[in-house]
N, C-alpha and C positions, 0 to 999 in steps of 0.2 A: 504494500500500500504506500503511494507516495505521500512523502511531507506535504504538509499543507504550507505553500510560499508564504515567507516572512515579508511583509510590505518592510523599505527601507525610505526613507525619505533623504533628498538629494538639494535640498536647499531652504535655506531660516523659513524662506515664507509659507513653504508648505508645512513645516513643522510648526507654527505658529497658527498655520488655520486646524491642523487635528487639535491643538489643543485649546483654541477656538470651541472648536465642534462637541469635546467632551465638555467645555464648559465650566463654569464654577454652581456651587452649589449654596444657600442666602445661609443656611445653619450651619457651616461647616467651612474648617477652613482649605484653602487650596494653597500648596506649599509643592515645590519642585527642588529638584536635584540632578545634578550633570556629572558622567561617568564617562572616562575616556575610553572605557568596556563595557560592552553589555554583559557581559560576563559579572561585570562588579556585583556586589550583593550588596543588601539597604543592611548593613553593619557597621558599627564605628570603630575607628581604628585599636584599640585597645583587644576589640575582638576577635583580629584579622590574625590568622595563623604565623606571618611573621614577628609578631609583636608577641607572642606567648611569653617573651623575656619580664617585657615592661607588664602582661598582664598580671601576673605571678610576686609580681614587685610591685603593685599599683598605689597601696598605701606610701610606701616608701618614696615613691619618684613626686608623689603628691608634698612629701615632708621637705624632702633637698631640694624642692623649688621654693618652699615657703620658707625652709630657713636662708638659701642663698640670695634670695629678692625679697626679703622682709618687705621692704616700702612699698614694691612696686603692687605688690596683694594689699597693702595696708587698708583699701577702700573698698575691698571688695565684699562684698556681702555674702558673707558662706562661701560654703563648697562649690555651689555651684559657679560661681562667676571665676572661680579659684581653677577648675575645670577648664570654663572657657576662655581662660588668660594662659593655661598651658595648650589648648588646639591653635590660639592664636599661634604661640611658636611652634607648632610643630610636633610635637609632644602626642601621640596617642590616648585619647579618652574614652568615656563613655558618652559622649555627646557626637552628633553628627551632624554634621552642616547641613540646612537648607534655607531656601530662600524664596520671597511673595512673587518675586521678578520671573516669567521664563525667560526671560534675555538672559540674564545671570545665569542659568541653568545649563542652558545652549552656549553659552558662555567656557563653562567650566567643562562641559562635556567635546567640544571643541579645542583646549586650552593646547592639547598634543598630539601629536598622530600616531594610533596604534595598531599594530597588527589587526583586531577588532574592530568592529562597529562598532561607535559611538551610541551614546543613550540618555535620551534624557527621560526621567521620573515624572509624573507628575503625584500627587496626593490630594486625596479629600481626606480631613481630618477631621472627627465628630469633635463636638464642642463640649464632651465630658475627658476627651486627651488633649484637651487643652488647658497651661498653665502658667501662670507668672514665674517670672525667676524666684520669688519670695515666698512660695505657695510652701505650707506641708509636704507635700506630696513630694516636693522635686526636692525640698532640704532633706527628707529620708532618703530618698533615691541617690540624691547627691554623694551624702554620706555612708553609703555603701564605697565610695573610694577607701573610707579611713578603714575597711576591715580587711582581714587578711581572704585569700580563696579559700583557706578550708573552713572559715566563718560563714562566707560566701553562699560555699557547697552546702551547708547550714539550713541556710535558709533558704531555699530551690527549695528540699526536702519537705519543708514543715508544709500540711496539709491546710492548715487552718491559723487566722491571726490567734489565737490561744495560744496556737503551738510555739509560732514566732515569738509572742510576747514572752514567754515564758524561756524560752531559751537561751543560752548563755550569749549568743551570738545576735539575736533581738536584744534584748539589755545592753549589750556593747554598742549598738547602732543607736537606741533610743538615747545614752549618754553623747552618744555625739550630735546626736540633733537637738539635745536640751544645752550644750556647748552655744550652739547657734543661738535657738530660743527657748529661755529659760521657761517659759510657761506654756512649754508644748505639752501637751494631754499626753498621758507615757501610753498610749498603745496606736500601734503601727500595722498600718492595713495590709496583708502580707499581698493581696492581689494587687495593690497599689506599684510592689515589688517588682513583680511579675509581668509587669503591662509595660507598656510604651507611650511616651507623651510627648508634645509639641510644648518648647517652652520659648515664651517670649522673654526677649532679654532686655535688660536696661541697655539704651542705645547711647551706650556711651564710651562704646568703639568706635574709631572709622571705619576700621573695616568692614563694621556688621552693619553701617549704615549706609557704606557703600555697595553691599552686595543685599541691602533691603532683609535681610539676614535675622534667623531665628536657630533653633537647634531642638532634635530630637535627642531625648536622652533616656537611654537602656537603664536598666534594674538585673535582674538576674535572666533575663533570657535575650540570646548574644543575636537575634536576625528579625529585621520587618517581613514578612511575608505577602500574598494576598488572601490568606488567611486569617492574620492578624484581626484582632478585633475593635473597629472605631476607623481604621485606615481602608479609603479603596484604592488602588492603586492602578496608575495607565502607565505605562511604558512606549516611549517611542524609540524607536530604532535608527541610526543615521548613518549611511552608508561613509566607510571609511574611506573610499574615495575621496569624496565629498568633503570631508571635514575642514580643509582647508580652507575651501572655496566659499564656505557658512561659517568659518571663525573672521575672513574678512568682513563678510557681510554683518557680521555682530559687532565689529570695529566701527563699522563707517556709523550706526546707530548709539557709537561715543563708547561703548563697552568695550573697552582696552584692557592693556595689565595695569598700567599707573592710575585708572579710575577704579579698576575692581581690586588693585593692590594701593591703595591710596598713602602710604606708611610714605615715610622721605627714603628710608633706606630703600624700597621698591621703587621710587623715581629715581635714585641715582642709579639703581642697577639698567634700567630703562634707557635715559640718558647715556651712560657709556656704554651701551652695545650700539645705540642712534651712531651716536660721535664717533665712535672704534678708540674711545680711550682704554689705554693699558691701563692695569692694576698698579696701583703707588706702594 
């Protein structure tokens, strides 16, 4: 029996009209993401089989940036933002970039050329996985950075919030979200854990304001699905061909590297490859 053909799109404007077509929806949010593989999976880098180092070590790499940049976290509100100040550099989390913009999406999925088809995501997000940076939910969630994996492994296990709360590894997490806030209700909803949310963040990055930017953030199970519950998910495919041809076309619509990398250091890098200045 033959495969049923994978439609590929070969230019911004056709990808812009299927995601036209699928549309947004008035109760739910529409949020995208851009993969230089269709191959990639909706996973954040922490959970990416390369990174089993840093995942294994998560509390730890959480602590050597907060002791080494004391200042620069000094403003940051919880784990969570503490998170999204180490994705900023680079750093593997449990958070995973998306963004309101599909130009940003087409963007990012366009950004390099791969053996693959390129991909861009789109998402309908129901409005109960939806959440402020400040919410209970994501300071618990958060604070699953500060445990170890076999605490971790812990709490997957537990069947029922009873179980969680009651467990050595639930008590370790509730002290660290009463760290944050002190008059947090001590019991912790274990399916809260378990689920996946959209969280809006204080926009008081450039970056995240220049790529219109929010973050999905994992608990204890490591992949979006279209299974997943709350999430529908569209996928468009973009002929690797083509990528080039639709990353100028997202240029000329002002979506560059030094506007979607806004930072000075990303303009000077910009700059000396424009100019072919050598390294000083």
């Amino acid at each position: 029996m033959a495969r049923p053909k994978i439609e590929k799109f070969d230019s911004l404007w056709d990808i812009l009209k299927e995601i036209e077509a699928w549309g947004s929806v008035d109760e739910k949010n529409t949020i995208y993401r851009g993969h230089i593989s269709y191959q990639h999976k909706l996973r954040p880098g922490i959970f990416r089989s390369q990174n089993e180092r840093i995942k294994n070590n998560e509390r730890i790499v959480l602590r050597e940036l907060i002791t080494r940049h004391p200042r620069d976290s000094s403003d940051d509100i919880g784990v969570f933002e503490k998170l999204v100040r180490m994705q900023h550099y680079g750093l593997p989390t449990r958070l995973l970039d998306v963004t309101y913009n599909p130009l940003v999406a087409v963007y990012f999925a366009c950004e390099h050329q791969s053996k693959f088809d390129a991909e861009v995501i789109a998402m309908r997000v129901d409005t109960n996985h939806f959440k402020y940076f400040d919410s209970d939910t994501v300071r618990c969630i958060s604070n699953l950075s500060n445990l170890s994996q076999s605490e971790i492994r812990v709490i997957k296990e537990c069947k029922s919030s009873s179980d969680l709360n009651k467990s050595q590894a639930g008590l370790r997490l509730t002290d660290f979200v009463m760290q944050e806030r002190p008059n947090f209700h001590p019991r912790i909803n274990i399916d809260h854990l378990k689920d996946f949310y959209l969280v809006g963040p204080r926009l008081n990055n450039p970056r995240i304001q220049a790529q219109n930017g929010a973050f999905l953030i994992f608990g204890v199970e490591e992949e979006i699905s279209s299974k997943s519950s709350g999430f529908e998910i569209k996928r468009i495919r973009i002929d690797k061909e083509k990528v080039a041809v639709i990353r100028r076309s997202v240029e000329l619509l002002g979506f560059t590297e030094s506007t979607i990398y806004p930072e000075l250091s990303k303009t000077s890098d910009v700059l000396r490859r424009k100019y072919g200045i050598a390294g000083t």
